[in-house]
C-alpha positions in Angstrom: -8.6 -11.0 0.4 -8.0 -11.5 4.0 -6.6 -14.5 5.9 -5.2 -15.6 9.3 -1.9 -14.4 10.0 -1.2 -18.2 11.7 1.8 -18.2 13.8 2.5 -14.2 13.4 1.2 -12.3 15.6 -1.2 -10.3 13.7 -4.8 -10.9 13.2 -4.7 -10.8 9.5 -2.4 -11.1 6.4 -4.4 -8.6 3.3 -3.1 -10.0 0.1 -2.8 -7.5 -2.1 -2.5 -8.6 -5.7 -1.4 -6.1 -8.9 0.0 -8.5 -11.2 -1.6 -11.6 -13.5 0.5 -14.6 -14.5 2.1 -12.3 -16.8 3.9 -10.6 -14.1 2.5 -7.1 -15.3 0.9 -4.5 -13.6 -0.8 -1.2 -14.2 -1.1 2.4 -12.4 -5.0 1.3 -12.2 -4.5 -1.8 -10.3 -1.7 -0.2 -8.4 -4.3 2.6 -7.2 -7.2 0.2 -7.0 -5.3 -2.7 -4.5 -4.2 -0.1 -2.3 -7.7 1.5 -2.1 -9.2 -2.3 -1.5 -6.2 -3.2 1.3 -6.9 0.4 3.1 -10.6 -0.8 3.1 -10.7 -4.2 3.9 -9.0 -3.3 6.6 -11.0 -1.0 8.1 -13.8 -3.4 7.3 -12.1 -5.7 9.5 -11.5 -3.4 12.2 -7.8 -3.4 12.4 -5.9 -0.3 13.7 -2.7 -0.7 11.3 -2.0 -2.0 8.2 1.5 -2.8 6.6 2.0 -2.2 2.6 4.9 -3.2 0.3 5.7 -1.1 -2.4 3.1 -2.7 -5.0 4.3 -3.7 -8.3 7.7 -2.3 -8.4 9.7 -5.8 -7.4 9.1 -8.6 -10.5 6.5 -6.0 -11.7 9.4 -4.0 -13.0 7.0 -0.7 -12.3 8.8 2.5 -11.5 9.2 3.2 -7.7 8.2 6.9 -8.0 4.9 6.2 -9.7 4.3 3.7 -7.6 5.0 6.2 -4.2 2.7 8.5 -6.3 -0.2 6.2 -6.5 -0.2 4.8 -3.1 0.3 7.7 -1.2 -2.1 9.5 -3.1 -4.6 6.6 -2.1 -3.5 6.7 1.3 -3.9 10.5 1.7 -7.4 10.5 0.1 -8.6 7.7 2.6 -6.9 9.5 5.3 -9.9 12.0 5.1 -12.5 9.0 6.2 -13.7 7.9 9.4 -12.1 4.4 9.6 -10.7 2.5 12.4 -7.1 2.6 10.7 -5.0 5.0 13.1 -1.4 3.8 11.1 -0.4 2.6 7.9 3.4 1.8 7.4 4.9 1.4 3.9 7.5 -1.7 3.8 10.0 -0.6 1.4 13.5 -2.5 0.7 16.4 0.0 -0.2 17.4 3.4 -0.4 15.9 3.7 -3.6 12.7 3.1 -2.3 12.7 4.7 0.9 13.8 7.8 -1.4 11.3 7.9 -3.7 8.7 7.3 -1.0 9.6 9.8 1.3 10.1 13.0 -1.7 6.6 12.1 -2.9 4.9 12.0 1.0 7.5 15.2 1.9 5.9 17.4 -1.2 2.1 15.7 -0.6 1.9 17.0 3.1 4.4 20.0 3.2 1.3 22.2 1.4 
Protein backbone atom coordinates (compact mmCIF):
# COMPACT_ATOMS: atom_id res chain seq x y z
CA UNK A 1 0.00 0.00 0.00
CA UNK A 2 1.11 3.40 -0.85
CA UNK A 3 0.50 6.74 0.87
CA UNK A 4 1.66 10.43 0.91
CA UNK A 5 4.94 10.94 2.32
CA UNK A 6 3.23 14.44 4.07
CA UNK A 7 5.87 16.65 5.34
CA UNK A 8 9.00 14.35 3.97
CA UNK A 9 10.04 15.08 1.08
CA UNK A 10 9.27 12.12 -0.89
CA UNK A 11 6.34 11.42 -2.99
CA UNK A 12 5.40 8.24 -1.36
CA UNK A 13 5.83 6.09 1.87
CA UNK A 14 5.38 1.92 0.55
CA UNK A 15 4.26 0.07 3.65
CA UNK A 16 5.52 -3.02 3.56
CA UNK A 17 3.95 -5.39 5.98
CA UNK A 18 5.48 -9.20 6.89
CA UNK A 19 4.09 -9.70 10.17
CA UNK A 20 0.27 -10.32 11.64
CA UNK A 21 -0.74 -9.29 15.17
CA UNK A 22 1.27 -12.20 16.23
CA UNK A 23 4.36 -10.49 15.42
CA UNK A 24 5.54 -13.51 13.18
CA UNK A 25 6.78 -13.64 9.84
CA UNK A 26 7.74 -16.11 7.17
CA UNK A 27 10.55 -16.45 4.26
CA UNK A 28 7.20 -16.38 1.91
CA UNK A 29 5.95 -13.05 3.03
CA UNK A 30 9.50 -11.85 3.33
CA UNK A 31 10.04 -12.67 -0.45
CA UNK A 32 6.49 -11.72 -1.46
CA UNK A 33 6.54 -7.86 0.35
CA UNK A 34 9.70 -7.19 -1.19
CA UNK A 35 8.51 -8.32 -4.73
CA UNK A 36 5.05 -6.15 -4.09
CA UNK A 37 7.28 -2.87 -2.62
CA UNK A 38 9.82 -3.28 -5.81
CA UNK A 39 6.53 -3.27 -7.89
CA UNK A 40 4.29 -0.79 -6.59
CA UNK A 41 6.84 1.29 -6.98
CA UNK A 42 7.49 1.05 -10.31
CA UNK A 43 3.80 1.15 -10.83
CA UNK A 44 3.97 4.41 -9.35
CA UNK A 45 6.80 5.70 -11.30
CA UNK A 46 9.26 6.40 -8.69
CA UNK A 47 13.06 6.19 -9.47
CA UNK A 48 14.14 4.89 -5.88
CA UNK A 49 12.86 3.01 -3.31
CA UNK A 50 14.18 2.61 0.36
CA UNK A 51 13.74 -0.97 2.19
CA UNK A 52 14.34 -1.92 5.86
CA UNK A 53 15.58 -5.15 6.56
CA UNK A 54 11.91 -6.93 6.68
CA UNK A 55 11.06 -9.07 9.55
CA UNK A 56 14.32 -9.27 11.40
CA UNK A 57 13.49 -6.36 14.22
CA UNK A 58 10.30 -7.64 16.54
CA UNK A 59 9.98 -10.41 13.92
CA UNK A 60 12.90 -12.03 15.52
CA UNK A 61 13.80 -13.57 11.73
CA UNK A 62 17.40 -14.21 11.04
CA UNK A 63 19.28 -11.30 9.24
CA UNK A 64 21.08 -13.51 6.75
CA UNK A 65 17.91 -15.22 5.47
CA UNK A 66 16.40 -12.21 5.46
CA UNK A 67 19.61 -10.54 3.11
CA UNK A 68 19.04 -13.81 1.11
CA UNK A 69 15.41 -13.29 0.30
CA UNK A 70 15.46 -9.67 -0.48
CA UNK A 71 18.40 -9.44 -2.48
CA UNK A 72 17.37 -12.39 -4.27
CA UNK A 73 14.07 -10.47 -5.06
CA UNK A 74 15.82 -7.44 -5.77
CA UNK A 75 18.29 -9.05 -8.27
CA UNK A 76 15.48 -10.96 -10.10
CA UNK A 77 13.50 -7.62 -10.60
CA UNK A 78 16.64 -5.98 -11.58
CA UNK A 79 16.34 -7.89 -14.93
CA UNK A 80 12.85 -5.84 -15.76
CA UNK A 81 12.23 -2.84 -17.52
CA UNK A 82 10.99 -0.65 -14.58
CA UNK A 83 11.44 2.95 -13.86
CA UNK A 84 13.39 2.04 -10.52
CA UNK A 85 17.11 3.14 -11.27
CA UNK A 86 18.12 2.64 -7.13
CA UNK A 87 16.94 0.70 -4.39
CA UNK A 88 18.88 1.27 -0.94
CA UNK A 89 18.49 -1.22 1.88
CA UNK A 90 18.12 0.72 5.46
CA UNK A 91 19.84 -1.47 7.74
CA UNK A 92 20.63 -0.53 11.58
CA UNK A 93 24.04 -2.11 12.84
CA UNK A 94 27.02 -3.90 11.90
CA UNK A 95 25.35 -7.00 12.06
CA UNK A 96 23.07 -6.11 9.45
CA UNK A 97 25.18 -4.21 7.22
CA UNK A 98 27.36 -7.53 7.41
CA UNK A 99 25.06 -9.94 6.56
CA UNK A 100 23.68 -7.73 3.77
CA UNK A 101 26.71 -6.95 2.12
CA UNK A 102 28.33 -11.04 2.18
CA UNK A 103 25.07 -12.19 0.63
CA UNK A 104 25.05 -9.10 -2.29
CA UNK A 105 29.16 -9.51 -2.49
CA UNK A 106 28.75 -13.48 -3.35
CA UNK A 107 25.20 -12.74 -5.60
CA UNK A 108 27.03 -10.28 -8.00
CA UNK A 109 30.79 -11.33 -7.83
CA UNK A 110 29.72 -14.46 -10.39
Amino acid sequence: MATTAGDLPYDYVIHGAVMGQDLKTSADLISRTTRSCLELADELGVSSLALPAFGTGVGGFSLDECARLMIGAIADYAGRRSSLKRVALVLFGEEAADAFEAVAREKWSN
